[in-house]
N, C-alpha and C positions, 0 to 999 in steps of 0.2 A: 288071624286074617278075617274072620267070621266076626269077629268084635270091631273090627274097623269099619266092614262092609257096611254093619248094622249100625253102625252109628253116626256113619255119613250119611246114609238115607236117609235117617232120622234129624239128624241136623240140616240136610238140603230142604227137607219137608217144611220143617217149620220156619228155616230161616225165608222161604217162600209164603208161608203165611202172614212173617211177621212183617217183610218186607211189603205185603200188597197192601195190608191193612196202615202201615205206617204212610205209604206214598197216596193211599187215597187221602187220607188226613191232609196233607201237605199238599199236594194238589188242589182241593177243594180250599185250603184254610188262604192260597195265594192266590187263586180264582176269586174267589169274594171281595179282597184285598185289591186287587187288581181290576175288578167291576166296579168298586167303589173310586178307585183311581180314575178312571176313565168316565167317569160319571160328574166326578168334579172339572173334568177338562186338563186332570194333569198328566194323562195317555192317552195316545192314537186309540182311536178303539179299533178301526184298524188292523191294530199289532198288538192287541190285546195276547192273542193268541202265543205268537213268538216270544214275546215279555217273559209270559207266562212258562214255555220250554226253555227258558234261558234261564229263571229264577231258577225251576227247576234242578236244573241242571248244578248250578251253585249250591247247591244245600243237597245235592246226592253222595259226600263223600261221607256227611256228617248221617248220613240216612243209612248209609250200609254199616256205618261203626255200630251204632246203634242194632240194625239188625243182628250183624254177628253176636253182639253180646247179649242181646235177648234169646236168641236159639240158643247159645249156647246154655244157658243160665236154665233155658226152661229145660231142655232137653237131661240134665243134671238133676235138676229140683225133680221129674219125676221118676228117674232112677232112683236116688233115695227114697221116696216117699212109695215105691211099690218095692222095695229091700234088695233090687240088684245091683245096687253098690256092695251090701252088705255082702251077699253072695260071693262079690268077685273078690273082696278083701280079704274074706273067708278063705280063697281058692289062690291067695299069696299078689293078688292084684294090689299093689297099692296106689292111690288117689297121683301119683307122680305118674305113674306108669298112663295117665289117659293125656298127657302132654302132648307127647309123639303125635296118635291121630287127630287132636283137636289141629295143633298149628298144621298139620296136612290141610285139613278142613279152613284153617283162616289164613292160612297164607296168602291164595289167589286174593281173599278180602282184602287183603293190608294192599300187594298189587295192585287192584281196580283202583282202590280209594287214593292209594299216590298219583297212580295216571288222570285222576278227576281233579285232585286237589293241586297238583302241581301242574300240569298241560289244561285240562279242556275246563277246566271253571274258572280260571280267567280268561281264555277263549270266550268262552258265554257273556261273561262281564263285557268284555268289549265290546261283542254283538250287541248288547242289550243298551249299552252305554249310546253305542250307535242310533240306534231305533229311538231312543228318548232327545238326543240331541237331534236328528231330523226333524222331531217333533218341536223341541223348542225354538227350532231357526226360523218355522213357518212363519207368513207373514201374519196381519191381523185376522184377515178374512180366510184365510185357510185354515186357522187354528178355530173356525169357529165348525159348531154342530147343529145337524138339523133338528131345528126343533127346541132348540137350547139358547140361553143367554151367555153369552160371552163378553169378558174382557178383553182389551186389547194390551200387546205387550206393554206399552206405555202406561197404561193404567187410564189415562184419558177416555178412552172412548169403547163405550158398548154394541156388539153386535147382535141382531138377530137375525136369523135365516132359516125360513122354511124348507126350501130344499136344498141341495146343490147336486151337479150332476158328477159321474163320475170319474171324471177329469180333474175337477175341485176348479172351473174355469165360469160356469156357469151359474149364477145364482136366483133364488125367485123370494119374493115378500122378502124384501129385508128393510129392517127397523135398525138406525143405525142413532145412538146420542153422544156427542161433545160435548166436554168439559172445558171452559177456557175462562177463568178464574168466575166472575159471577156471571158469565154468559153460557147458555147453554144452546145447544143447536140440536135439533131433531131433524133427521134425514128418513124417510119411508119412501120406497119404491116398489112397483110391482117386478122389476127384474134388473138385472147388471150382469159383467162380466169384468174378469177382471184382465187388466192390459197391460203389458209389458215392452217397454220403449228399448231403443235399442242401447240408452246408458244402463239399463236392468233395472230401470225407475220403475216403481208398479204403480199401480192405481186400479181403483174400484171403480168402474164407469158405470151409473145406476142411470135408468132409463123413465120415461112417464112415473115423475112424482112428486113427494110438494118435501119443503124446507122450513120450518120453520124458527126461529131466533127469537133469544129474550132470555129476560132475567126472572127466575122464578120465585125473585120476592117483589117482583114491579106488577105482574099480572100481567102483564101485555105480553100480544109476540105475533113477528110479523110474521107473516104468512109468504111463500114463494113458492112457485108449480115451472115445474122446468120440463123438458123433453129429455134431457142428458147431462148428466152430473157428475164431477169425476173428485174423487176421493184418493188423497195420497197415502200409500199403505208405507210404513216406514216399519221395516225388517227388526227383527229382535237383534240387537248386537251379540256380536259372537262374546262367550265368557273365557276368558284368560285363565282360566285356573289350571293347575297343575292337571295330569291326567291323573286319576283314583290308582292308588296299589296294588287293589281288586283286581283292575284292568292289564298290569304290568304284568308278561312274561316270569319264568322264576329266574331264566339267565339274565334278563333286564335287572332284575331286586339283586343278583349279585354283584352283577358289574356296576350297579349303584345302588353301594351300600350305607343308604342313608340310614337313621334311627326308624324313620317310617317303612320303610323297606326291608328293614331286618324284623322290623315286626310282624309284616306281613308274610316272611321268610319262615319264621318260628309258628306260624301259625300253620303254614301249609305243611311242615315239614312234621308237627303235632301229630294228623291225622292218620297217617299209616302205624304209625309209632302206638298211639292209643289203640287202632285195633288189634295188635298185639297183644298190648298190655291188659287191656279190658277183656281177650280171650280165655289169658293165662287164670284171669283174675276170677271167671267166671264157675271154673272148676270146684275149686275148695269152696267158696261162696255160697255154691249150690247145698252143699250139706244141708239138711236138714235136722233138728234138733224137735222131738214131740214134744216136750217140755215146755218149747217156749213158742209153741204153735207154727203152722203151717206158711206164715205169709212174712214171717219176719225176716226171712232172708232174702226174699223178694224186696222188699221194706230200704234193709240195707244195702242194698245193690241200687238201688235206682237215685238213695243220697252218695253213694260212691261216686256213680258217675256223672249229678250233679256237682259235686266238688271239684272231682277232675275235669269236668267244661269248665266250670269258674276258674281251674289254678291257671289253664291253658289260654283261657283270655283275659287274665290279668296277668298273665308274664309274657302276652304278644302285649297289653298296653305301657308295662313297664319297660319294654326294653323299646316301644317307638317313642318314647317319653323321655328315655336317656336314663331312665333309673336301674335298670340292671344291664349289664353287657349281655351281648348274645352268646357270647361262649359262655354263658351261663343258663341266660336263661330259656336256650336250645333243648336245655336236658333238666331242667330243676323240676318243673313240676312232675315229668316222667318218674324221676328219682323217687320221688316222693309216694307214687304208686307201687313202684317195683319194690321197695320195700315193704309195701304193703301185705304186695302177693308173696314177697318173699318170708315172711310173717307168717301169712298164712298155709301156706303150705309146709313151714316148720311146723305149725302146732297141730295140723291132721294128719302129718307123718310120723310123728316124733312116740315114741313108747310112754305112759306114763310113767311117772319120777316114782319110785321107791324110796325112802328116806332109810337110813342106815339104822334109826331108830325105831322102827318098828321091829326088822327083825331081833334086836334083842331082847331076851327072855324075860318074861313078866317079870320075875325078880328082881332084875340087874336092874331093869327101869324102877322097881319102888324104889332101892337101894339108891336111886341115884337121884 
């Protein structure tokens, strides 16, 4: 009881270390990612923030698999290396016998990371899917930022705008150019607003400013000063595309079970399974050997579990690609670990082999 106690503390401890230091990483590395998104004009800045708890939120199953196997792994590597393994092994404890309280300890992991992976991160996908499609449906002059140069959906026409108020209705200094094969039109006003007719036609109504027109390999270009000028904002058409798999429900991905769909099935269905697997795996792993230095199991733990992310997402891209069925490759690359661990913990349990030839007698061996 006293050895369970002590080694749940010890592993809540650090799984809490490893866990804050991994999410500040990951937090800041989509923060920057996501600034620079919003920078180029391909994010509300806005929703920068939401974006940003929704990514989140998608890459937390793959966040705590990770953790469990690193507390684990560490909390191990320094039992060996201050000899209280050795002690317990001593005292009839064998390396099988710490199985029991680890999966006590990763259990609830495997649980959270199913209900993330399977319910609330496609939940988030959607949200987040939402929030960027808002974004793309605005018109020309909403999608633009103060301060900034802007395209229009069209690709024709550039906006500038110094301010806008925060309705997105009112605008100030805006610098507005037209492309229309070799004619080009420049639009500067000191203010507009924009109007919305009752067929939901928009338009930019810019007030006190000038117009000018011409081709900028003629040199010329007329000049015109208006009181009121109205610009038609033609909408981004909506896109047709299928909805992402990210975004599907998992009873949706069964009830349609395409190749895409099973692939994203095999994927979700990976991560609770992995932090199993990568708990069990963490045990024997941890040994340390002084011979071949301190870090080399450390070393081989972290290609382990690169391998096993690469077997896991190339048996979700094979089986949405049609090249392996899912009744296979549901379970192939798991297999493929579990014999691993099962490997492993044959060869730190198992008795050394005695060969039959050493015990016989110096004699019988020359004679022979």
């Amino acid at each position: 009881m006293l050895l369970k106690t002590a080694l749940r503390r010890e592993l809540g401890s650090l799984a809490g270390v490893v866990f804050s230091a991994l999410f500040t990483i990951l937090v800041t590395t989509m923060l920057v990612r996501m600034l620079g998104r919003a920078a180029t004009g391909r994010v509300d800045p806005a929703s920068v923030l939401p974006l940003l708890a929704f990514s989140t939120v998608n890459y937390l199953s793959i966040l705590l698999v990770l953790t469990l196997y690193c507390a684990i792994l560490i909390a191990f590597t320094r039992a060996w290396r201050d000899a209280e393994m050795v002690i317990w092994q001593a005292n009839g404890l064998s390396i099988a016998a710490w199985i029991r309280p680890v999966m006590g300890f990763a259990l609830p992991f495997a649980v959270l990371v199913g209900i993330l992976s399977l319910v609330i991160a496609p939940w988030a996908n959607v949200q987040s899917g939402e929030y960027q499609s808002r974004f793309e449906q605005r018109q020309d002059i909403s999608r633009a930022a103060a301060g900034q140069f802007r395209e229009s959906a069209g690709g024709n026409r550039v906006f500038f705008v110094e301010s806008l108020d925060d309705e997105q209705t009112e605008v100030r200094n805006v610098f507005v150019t037209q492309q229309k094969g070799d004619e080009l039109t420049i639009v500067v006003s000191s203010s507009g607003r924009i109007l919305v007719l009752p067929d939901e036609e928009r338009f930019l109504v810019l007030e006190q400013g000038r117009r000018y027109d011409g081709a900028p390999s003629a040199g010329d270009f007329r000049m015109m000063s208006f009181d009121r000028y109205g610009l038609r904002l033609e909408p981004q058409e909506r896109s047709s595309a299928t909805r992402s798999t990210k975004a599907l429900g998992t009873l949706d991905l069964i009830a349609d079970p395409t190749p895409r769909n099973l692939g994203e099935l095999t994927w979700r269905v990976a991560q609770p399974v992995s932090a199993i697997l990568l708990a069990l795996l963490a045990i024997p792993l941890a040994s340390v050997n002084p011979r071949m230095g301190r870090s080399i199991n450390l070393v081989i733990a972290l290609l382990i579990y690169v391998v096993y992310n690469n077997l896991m997402t190339l048996t979700q891209a094979w089986v949405a690609q049609e090249r392996l069925p899912f009744s296979i490759g549901v379970w192939a690359s798991h297999a493929c670990i579990a014999v691993v661990v099962g490997w492993m913990y044959f060869t730190r349990t198992r008795l050394p082999r005695r060969s039959l030839w050493r015990w016989l007698p110096a004699r019988s061996r020359r004679a022979a």
